[in-house]
N, C-alpha and C positions, 0 to 999 in steps of 0.2 A: 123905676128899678126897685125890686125887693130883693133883698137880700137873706136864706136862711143858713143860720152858724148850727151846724147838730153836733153835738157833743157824740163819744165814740161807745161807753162802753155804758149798756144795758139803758142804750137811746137807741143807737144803730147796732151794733150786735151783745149776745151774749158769751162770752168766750170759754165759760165754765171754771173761771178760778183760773186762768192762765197765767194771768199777769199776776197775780197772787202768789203761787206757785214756783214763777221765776225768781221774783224779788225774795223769796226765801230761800231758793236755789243759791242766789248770789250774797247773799250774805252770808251764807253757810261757809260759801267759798272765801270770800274777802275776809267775814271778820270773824268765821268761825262759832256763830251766830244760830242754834236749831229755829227753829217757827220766831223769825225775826217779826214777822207779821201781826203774831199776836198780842191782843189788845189793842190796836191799831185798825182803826175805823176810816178807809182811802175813798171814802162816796163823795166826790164829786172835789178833792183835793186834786192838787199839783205832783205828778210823778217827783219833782225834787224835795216839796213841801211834806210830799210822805216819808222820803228816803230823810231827811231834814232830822222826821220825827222816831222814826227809829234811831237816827243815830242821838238820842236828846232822851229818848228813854234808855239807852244803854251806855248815856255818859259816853260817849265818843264825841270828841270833837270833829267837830263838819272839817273842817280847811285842815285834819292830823294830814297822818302819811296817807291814810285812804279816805279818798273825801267824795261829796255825793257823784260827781261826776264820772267816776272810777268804778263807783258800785252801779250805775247805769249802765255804765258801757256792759257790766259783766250783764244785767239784767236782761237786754237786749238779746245776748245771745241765747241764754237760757228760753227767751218768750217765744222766737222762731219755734224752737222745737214744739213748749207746751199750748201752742198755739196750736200746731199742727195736730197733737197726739189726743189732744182734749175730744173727748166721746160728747161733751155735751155742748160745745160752740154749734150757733146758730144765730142768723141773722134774724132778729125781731120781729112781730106781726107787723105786716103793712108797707114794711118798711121800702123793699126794691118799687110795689107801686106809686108809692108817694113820692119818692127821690125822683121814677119815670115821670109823674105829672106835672111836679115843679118843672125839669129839665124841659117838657113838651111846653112849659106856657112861655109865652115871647117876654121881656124885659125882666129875667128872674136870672139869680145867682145863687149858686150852692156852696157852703164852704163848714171847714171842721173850726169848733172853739170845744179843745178837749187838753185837759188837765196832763193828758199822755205827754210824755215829748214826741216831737214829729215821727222818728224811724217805728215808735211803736207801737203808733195809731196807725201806721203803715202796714206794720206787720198781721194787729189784728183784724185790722179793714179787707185785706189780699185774701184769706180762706176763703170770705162771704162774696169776694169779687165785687166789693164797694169804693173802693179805691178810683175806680176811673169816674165816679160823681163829683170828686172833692180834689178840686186842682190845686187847692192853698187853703188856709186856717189860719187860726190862732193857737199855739201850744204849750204844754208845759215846758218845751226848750228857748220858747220866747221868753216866756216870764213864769216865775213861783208863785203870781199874784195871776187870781183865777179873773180878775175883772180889766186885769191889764190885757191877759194876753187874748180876752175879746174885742177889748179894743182894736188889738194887733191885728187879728181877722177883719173888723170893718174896716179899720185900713188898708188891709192890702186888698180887699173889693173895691175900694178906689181905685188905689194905683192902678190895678187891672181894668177899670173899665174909664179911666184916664176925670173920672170925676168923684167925689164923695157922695154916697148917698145919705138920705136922710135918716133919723136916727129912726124914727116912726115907721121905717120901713125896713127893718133891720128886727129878726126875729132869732133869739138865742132859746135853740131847745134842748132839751133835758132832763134828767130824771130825776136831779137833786136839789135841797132848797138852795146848796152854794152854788149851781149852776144857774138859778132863776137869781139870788143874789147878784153875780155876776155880773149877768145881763142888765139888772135893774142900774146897778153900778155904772155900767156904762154909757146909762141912757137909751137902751136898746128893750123894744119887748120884748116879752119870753113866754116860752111854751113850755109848760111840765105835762110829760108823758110819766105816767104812771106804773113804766117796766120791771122799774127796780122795785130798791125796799121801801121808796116813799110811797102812800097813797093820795090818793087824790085831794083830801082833806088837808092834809099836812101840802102840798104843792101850793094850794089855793092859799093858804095862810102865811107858806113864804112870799106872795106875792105876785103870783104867776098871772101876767095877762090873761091864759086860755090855758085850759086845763083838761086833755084826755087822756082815758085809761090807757091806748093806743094808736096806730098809727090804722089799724084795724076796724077797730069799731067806733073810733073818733076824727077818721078820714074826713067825712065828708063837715063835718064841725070848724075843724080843721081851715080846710080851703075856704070855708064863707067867711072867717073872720080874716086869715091872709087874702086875700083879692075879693 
């Protein structure tokens, strides 16, 4: 059995600043807060581990009257919308045939290990209509800690297929060096896709088992080193 954890945003889709977008929406709203965002670098962080860090650059205490789990919920609502309105959301090179190819080969398992909390790697997964590849994960509403809540994903590819698999066959991919981190963390390989802002240079140097530009033109690289 092999298992692969993809990470959500600018691995499997690009949503154009949405989730950027909300989270300043709701801060606007909660703590009255303009570009709460700013200076604040969320590549390959914990949706709380982010909202953590704004409120720790703006001297707000996390556990005050409005604490991170408050400004989530508000963020949530706001992301449905800027999910939807965003001109420039789209699903990554390669991306729907390789999720098909995995899904068509026998002994293989697909799942999410993304920084999001669950509802909103839901919400950004639902536009690209990727949501029905990924029945369970690892998220940032399991854990704030990016190498726990991959863990939390091999895990529950156990429970689900009633045995653990091995750590060697358990593939954590992603676009950032805290996502290849992560994985390395947990004892799992990792794949750095090249989407985002990292290049491939910088992937290979955090660590990265295998290392493609994309799912596109690093497809078939790809599959010979997983199977």
């Amino acid at each position: 059995m092999k298992l692969f954890l993809f990470d959500v945003d600018l691995t499997l889709v690009n949503t154009g600043g949405a989730g950027l977008r909300a989270l300043d929406r709701a801060c606007q709203k909660l703590l009255s807060v303009e570009t709460a965002m700013q200076g604040i670098d969320p590549s390959g962080k914990t949706d709380p581990a982010i909202v953590r860090e704004i409120f720790s650059r703006l001297g707000i205490i996390a556990d005050g009257s409005i604490g991170i789990e408050t400004v989530l919920e508000s963020y949530l609502a706001f992301l449905r919308e800027e999910v939807e309105m965003s001109e420039k959301y789209h699903v990554l090179p390669g991306i729907v045939p390789i999720l098909d190819e995995i899904s068509a080969r026998p002994n293989t398992m697909l799942g999410l290990a993304t920084g999001n909390i669950e509802l909103g790697a839901r919400v950004k997964l639902q536009r690209g209509g990727l949501n029905g590849y990924f029945n369970f994960g690892g998220f940032g509403s399991d854990s704030e800690d990016r190498t726990e809540l991959v863990r939390k994903a091999g895990e529950a590819a156990g429970r689900r297929r009633g045995d653990s698999i091995r750590p060697t066959d358990i593939f954590v991919i992603g676009d950032t060096p805290l996502d290849i981190a992560a994985g390395r963390g947990a004892g799992y390989k990792t794949v750095g896709v090249a989407t985002g802002r990292y290049s491939t240079v910088r992937l290979h140097e955090a660590g990265a088992t295998l290392v493609i530009s994309n799912f596109e033109e690093g497809r078939d690289h790809f599959l010979r080193s997983a199977f």
